[in-house]
C-alpha positions in Angstrom: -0.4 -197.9 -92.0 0.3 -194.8 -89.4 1.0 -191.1 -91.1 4.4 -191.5 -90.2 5.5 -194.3 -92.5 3.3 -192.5 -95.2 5.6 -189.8 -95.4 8.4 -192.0 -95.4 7.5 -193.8 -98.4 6.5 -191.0 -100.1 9.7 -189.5 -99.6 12.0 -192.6 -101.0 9.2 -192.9 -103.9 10.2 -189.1 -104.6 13.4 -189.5 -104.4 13.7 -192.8 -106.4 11.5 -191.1 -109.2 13.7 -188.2 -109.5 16.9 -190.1 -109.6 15.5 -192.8 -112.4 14.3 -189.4 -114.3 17.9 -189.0 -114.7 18.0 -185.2 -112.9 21.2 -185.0 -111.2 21.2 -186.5 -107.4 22.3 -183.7 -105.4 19.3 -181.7 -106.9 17.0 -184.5 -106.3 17.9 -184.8 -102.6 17.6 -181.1 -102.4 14.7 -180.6 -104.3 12.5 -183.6 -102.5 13.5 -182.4 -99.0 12.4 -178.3 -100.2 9.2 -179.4 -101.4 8.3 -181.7 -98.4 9.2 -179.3 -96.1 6.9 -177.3 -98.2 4.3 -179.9 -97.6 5.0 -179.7 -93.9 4.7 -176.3 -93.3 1.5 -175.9 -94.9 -0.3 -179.9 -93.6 -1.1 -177.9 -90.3 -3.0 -175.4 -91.3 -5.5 -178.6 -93.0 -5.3 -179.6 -88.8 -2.4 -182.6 -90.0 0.0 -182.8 -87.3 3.5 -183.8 -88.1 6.5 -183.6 -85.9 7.9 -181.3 -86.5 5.3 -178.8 -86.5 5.1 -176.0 -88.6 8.5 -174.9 -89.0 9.7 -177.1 -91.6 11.9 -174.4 -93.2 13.3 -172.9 -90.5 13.9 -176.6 -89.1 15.7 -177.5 -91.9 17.7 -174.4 -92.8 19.2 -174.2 -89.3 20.5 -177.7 -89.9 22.0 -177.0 -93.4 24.1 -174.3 -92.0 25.0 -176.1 -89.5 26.4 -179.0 -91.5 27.7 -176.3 -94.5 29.9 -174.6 -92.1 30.9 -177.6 -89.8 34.9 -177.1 -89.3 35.4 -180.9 -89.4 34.1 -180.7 -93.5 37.2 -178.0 -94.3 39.8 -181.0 -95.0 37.7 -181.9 -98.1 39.0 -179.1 -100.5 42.5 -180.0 -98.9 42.6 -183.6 -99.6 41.5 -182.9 -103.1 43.6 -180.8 -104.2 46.7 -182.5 -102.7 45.5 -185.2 -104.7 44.8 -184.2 -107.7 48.3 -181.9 -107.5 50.3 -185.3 -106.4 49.2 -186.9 -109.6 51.1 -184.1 -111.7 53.9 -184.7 -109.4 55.1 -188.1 -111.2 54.8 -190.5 -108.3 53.6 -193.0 -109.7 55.7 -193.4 -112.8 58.8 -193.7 -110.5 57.4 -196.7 -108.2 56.2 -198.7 -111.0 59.2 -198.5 -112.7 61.2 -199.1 -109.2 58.7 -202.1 -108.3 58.7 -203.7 -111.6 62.4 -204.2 -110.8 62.2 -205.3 -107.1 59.3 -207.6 -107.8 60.6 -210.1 -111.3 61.1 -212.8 -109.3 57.1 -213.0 -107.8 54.9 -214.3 -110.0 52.6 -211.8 -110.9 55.2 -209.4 -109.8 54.2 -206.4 -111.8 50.7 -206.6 -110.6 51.8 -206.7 -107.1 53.6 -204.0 -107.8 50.2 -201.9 -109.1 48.3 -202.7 -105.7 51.7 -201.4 -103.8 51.6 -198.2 -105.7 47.8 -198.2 -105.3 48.7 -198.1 -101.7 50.6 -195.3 -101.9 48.6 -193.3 -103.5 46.0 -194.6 -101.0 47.6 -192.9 -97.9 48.8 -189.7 -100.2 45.9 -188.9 -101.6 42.3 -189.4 -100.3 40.3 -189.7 -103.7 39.7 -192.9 -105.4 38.9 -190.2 -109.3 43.3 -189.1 -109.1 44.0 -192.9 -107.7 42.2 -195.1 -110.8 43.0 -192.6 -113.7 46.7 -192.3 -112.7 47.5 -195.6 -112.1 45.2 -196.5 -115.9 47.7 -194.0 -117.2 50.5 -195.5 -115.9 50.1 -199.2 -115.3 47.7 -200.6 -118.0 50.4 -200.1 -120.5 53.3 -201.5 -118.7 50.3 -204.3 -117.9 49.6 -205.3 -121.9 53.1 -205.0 -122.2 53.9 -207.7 -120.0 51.6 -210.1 -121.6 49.4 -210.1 -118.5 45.8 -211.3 -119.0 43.5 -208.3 -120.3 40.3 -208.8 -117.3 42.8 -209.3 -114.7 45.3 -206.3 -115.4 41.7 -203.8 -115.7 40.5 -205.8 -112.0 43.7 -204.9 -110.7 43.8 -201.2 -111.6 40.5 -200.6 -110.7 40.8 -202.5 -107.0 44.2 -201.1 -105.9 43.1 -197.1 -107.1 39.9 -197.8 -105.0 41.8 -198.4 -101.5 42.3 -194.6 -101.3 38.5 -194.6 -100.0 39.3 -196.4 -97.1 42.8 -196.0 -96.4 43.7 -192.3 -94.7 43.6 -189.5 -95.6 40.0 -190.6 -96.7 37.0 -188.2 -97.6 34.3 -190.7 -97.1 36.4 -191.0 -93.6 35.8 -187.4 -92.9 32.2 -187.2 -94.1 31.1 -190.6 -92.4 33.2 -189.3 -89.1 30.7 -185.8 -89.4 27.3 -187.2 -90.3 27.8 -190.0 -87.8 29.6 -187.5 -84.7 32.6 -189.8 -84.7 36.3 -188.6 -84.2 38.3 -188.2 -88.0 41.1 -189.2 -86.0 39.9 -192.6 -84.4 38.2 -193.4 -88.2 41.2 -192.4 -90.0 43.4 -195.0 -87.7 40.6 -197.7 -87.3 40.6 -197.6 -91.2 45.0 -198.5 -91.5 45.0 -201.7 -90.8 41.7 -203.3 -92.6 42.9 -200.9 -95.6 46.8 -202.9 -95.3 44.4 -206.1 -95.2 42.9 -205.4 -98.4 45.7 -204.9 -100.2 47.1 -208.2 -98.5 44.1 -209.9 -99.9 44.5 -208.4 -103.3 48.8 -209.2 -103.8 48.2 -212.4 -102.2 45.2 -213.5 -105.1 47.4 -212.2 -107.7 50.5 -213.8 -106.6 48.5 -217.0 -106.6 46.3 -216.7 -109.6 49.5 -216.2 -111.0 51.4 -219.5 -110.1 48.5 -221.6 -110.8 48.0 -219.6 -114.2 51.0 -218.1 -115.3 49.6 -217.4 -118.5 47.7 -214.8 -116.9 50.6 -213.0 -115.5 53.9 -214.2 -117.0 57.0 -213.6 -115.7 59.1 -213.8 -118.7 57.4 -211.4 -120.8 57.6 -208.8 -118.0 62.2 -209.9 -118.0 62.1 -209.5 -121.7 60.8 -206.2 -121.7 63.1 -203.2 -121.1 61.0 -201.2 -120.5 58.7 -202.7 -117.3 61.8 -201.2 -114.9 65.3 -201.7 -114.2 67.5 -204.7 -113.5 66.6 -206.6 -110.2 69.6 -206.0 -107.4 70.7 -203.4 -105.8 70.5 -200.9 -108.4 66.4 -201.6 -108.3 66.2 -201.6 -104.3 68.3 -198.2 -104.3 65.7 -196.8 -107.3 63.0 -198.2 -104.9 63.9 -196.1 -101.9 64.2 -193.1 -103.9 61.0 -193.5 -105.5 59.7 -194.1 -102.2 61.1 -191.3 -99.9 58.5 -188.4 -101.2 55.4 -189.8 -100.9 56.1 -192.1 -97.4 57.4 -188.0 -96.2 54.3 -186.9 -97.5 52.3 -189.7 -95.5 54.3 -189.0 -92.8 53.8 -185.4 -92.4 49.9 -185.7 -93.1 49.4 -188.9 -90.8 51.4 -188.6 -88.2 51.0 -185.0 -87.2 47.6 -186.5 -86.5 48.2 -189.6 -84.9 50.5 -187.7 -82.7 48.4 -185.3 -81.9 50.8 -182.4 -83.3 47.4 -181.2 -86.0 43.9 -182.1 -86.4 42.9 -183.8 -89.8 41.8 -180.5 -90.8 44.7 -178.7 -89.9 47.0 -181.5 -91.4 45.5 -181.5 -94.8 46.9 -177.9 -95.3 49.5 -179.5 -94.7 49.3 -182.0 -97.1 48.4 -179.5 -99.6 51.6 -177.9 -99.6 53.5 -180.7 -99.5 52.2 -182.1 -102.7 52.4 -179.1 -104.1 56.2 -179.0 -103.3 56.9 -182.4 -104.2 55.3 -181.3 -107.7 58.0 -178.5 -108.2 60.7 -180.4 -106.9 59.7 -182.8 -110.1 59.7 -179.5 -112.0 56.0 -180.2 -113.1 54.9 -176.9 -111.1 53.9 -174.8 -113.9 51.5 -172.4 -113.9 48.8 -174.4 -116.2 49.5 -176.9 -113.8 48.0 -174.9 -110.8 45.6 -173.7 -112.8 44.3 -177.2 -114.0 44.3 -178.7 -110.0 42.7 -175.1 -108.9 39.8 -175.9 -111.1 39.4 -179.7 -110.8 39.3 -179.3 -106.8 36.5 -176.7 -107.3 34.6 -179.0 -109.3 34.5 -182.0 -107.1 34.5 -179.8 -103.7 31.5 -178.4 -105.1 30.4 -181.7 -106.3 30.5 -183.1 -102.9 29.4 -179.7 -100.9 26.5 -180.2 -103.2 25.8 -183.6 -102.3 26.6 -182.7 -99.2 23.6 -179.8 -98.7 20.9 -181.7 -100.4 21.4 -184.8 -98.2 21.2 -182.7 -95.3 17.6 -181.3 -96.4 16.2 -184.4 -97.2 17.4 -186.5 -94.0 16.3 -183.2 -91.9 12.6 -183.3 -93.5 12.7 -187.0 -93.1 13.4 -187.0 -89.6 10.7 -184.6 -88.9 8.5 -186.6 -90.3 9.5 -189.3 -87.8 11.9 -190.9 -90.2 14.2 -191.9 -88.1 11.6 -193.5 -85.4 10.4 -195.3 -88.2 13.3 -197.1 -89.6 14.3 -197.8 -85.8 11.3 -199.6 -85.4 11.1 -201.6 -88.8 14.7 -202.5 -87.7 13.6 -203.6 -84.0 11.1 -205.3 -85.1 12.9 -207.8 -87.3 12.9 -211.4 -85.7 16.2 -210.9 -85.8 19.5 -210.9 -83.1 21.5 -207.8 -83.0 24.2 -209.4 -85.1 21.3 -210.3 -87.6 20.0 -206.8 -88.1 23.8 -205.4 -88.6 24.4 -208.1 -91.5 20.5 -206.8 -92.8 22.0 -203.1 -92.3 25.5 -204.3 -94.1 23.4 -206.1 -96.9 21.5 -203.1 -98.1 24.9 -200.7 -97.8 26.5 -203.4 -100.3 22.9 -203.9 -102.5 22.1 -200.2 -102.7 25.8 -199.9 -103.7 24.9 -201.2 -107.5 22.4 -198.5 -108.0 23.8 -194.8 -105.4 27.3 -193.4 -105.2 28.8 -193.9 -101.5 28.1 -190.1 -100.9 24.1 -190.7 -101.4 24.3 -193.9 -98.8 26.8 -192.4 -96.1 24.5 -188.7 -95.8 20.7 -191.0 -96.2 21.6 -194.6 -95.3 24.0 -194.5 -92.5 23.0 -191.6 -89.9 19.5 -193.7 -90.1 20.4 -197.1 -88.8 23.6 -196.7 -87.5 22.2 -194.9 -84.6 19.6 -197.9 -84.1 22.6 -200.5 -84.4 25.4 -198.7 -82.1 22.1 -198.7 -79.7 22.6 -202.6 -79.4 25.7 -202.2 -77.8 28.2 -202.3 -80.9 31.1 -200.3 -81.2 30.5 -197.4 -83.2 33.8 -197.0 -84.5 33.7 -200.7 -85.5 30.3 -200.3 -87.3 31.4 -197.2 -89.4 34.2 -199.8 -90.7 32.2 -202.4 -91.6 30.1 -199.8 -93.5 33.5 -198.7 -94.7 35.0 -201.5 -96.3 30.9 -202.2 -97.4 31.4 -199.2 -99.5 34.4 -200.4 -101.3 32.4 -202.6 -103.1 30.0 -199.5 -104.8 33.0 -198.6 -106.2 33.6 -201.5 -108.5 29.7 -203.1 -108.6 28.1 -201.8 -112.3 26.1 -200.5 -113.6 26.9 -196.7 -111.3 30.6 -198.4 -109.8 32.8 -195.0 -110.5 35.9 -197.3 -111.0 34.6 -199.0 -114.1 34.1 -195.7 -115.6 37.2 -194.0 -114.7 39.0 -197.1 -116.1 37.0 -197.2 -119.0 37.8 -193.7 -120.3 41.3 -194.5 -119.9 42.0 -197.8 -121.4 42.3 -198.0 -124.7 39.6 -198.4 -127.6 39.5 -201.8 -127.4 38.7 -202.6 -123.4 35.3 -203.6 -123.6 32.9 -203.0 -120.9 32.5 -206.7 -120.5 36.4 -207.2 -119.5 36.2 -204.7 -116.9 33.4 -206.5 -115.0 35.0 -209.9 -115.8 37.8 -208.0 -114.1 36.5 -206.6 -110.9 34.4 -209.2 -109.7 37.4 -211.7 -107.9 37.9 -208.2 -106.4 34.7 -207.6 -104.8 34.7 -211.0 -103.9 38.1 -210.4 -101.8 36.8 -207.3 -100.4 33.8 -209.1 -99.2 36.0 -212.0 -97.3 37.8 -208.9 -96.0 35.0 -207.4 -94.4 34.1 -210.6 -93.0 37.7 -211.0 -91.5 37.0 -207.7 -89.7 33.5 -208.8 -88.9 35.0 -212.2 -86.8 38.3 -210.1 -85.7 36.8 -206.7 -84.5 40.9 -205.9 -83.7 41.7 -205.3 -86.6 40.2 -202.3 -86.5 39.9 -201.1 -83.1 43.4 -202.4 -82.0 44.8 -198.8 -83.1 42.6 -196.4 -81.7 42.9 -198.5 -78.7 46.3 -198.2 -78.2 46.3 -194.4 -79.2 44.7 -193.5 -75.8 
């Protein structure tokens, strides 16, 4: 075994020791890459060579900086706090209640109407945390109400809040598009129409779980109940279009100054920071405790990230100059494997590794790695960072780490066991997987926009 793939295994064995000793994985990252780097600097002077030589510290602090104070990472703070001031903005109340009207006559109308909001809130938010607890808030009651099946109502919340990680304006867009060197821009419109296909997947399972079983979704219930929305006509299509006009403006204004090239991403999530923030007041939910409570919850997770963010950085810096990189490029060569072998291997550990690491941990270790070595088969780049995308859906909702499931479970009530919310989520990762194999046979579906854009 060559010194090289020591180090690398030392490394991960670091790493996975810290993170099973239950010390937070930001400082685990941080800490592992700080004391190899240690390690490096001193293994010369005891005549070890190593790649990098004997500037491990220097090596690796240059590159921190340089990722810390990338321009393309500024959107982040934006994004967040647009979200988490559009979900005091009450949004979502009014489409479910406008929906619920609309959508009687489908079966399983009311949770068609949750992955429609969900889809909203997708392209007006950017964070899945504002997404899941909102529409928990809003929809699980409405849900029980309706007599609709107690798994399936939790599986719908927690699939339809998770779309805002894919669908734009989406952080793990905007890190993937920095770590990998792609354009925000080409990501952010690759990612529209395999997001619209997920929720596709996801309204057309619940429309026909629904007419096979109607006892898991009944349509009566939901008629009976004055309170699931207004009467269906046109007083519920006019209700509908008012419910919809803020946030489709507030898409509008973030999106397409991108698309059209009036703002970069990070230019346009100022602007979707203001615009949540005015859609708040016009609601008359602009209070001072208000700004006060989104000013501190977008620090948090900012810093959060940022922190994820820097401790990634020093351990896949150390790593490479240890001949990481050369190392899984090899392993991954040397597979007896075709090119569009070692992309499903690739796309089987994103979705494994997905059980047990947040999607931060596997975009900043997992993906700068191997992407590199499977873009270097001749694979569209952009089309790779989708698979890997929609991949990372799945972490979201797989226990025991899925973030989904625990957002969900702190907001149902008392008695949602854990064991209904995975019985819940799993026809959902199911659907997202046959969605990532429909953009796996039909590469369009996501390249088809960028395509056109230029």
């Amino acid at each position: 075994m060559s010194q090289d793939v020591v180090f690398v295994i030392a490394m991960f064995a670091a790493f996975a020791a810290g993170l099973f000793a239950g010390y937070p994985v930001a400082f685990v990252l941080g800490g592992v890459g700080v004391l190899f780097a240690l390690t490096g600097d001193l293994l010369p002077l005891f005549g070890i060579k190593v790649l990098a030589g004997s500037n491990f510290i220097g090596f690796a602090t240059d590159r921190i900086f340089s990722t810390l104070s990338n321009y393309s990472l500024v959107p982040i703070a934006m994004f967040v706090f647009m979200g988490y001031m559009l979900e005091k903005s009450g949004v979502a109340e009014r489409l479910l209640d406008a929906m619920s009207g609309v959508l009687r006559a489908v079966p399983g109308g009311l949770g068609v109407g949750v992955v429609l909001i969900g889809l909203v809130l997708a392209a007006s938010t950017g964070i899945i945390g504002a997404s899941v607890v909102l529409l928990a808030t809003v929809a699980l009651p409405a849900l029980r109400r309706a007599g609709y099946d107690v798994p399936f109502s939790l599986g719908t919340v927690a699939a339809s809040g998770c779309l805002g990680i894919l669908i734009p304006p989406s952080i793990m867009l905007i890190v993937m598009g920095d770590q990998l060197r792609l354009s925000v821009g080409d990501l952010f419109m690759a990612a529209i129409l395999p997001g619209a296909l997920l929720a596709l997947l996801y309204a057309a399972y619940i429309v026909i779980l629904a007419a096979l079983r109607p006892g898991v979704a009944p349509r009566k219930a939901a008629d009976a109940d004055p309170d699931t929305g207004p009467d269906a006509g046109p007083g519920a299509g006019r209700a509908l279009i008012r419910a919809l006009v803020p946030p489709v403006a507030l898409m509008a204004a973030v999106l397409g100054s991108i698309f059209l090239g009036i703002a970069s991403p990070t230019e346009a999530s100022g602007v979707g920071a203001l615009g949540a923030t005015i859609l708040a007041a016009l609601d008359g939910r602009l209070t001072r405790q208000t700004l006060r409570e989104v000013s501190q919850a977008t620090a948090k997770t900012t810093a959060f990230l940022f922190a994820l963010i820097f401790g990634a950085s020093c351990f896949s810096v150390v790593l490479r100059g240890y001949g990481g990189d050369e190392v899984i490029e090899g392993a991954l060569a040397a597979l007896p494997l075709s090119p569009e072998g070692i992309l499903a291997v690739v796309l089987l550990t994103v979705f494994l590794l997905g059980f047990v690491l947040d999607w931060m941990e596997i975009v900043l270790i997992v993906a700068p790695l191997t992407v590199p070595v499977v873009i270097s088969f001749g694979f569209d780049p952009v089309w790779v960072a989708m698979l890997i995308a929609i991949c990372l859906q799945t972490s979201f909702l797989t226990p025991p780490v899925g973030m989904a499931l625990f957002y969900v479970k702190s907001t149902a009530p008392p008695d949602v066991t854990t064991g209904q919310i995975y019985r819940g989520i799993a026809p959902f990762v199911a659907l997202q997987l046959i969605g990532l194999t429909l953009v796996w046979l039909f590469p369009e579906i996501a390249l088809w926009l960028p395509a056109i854009a230029y």
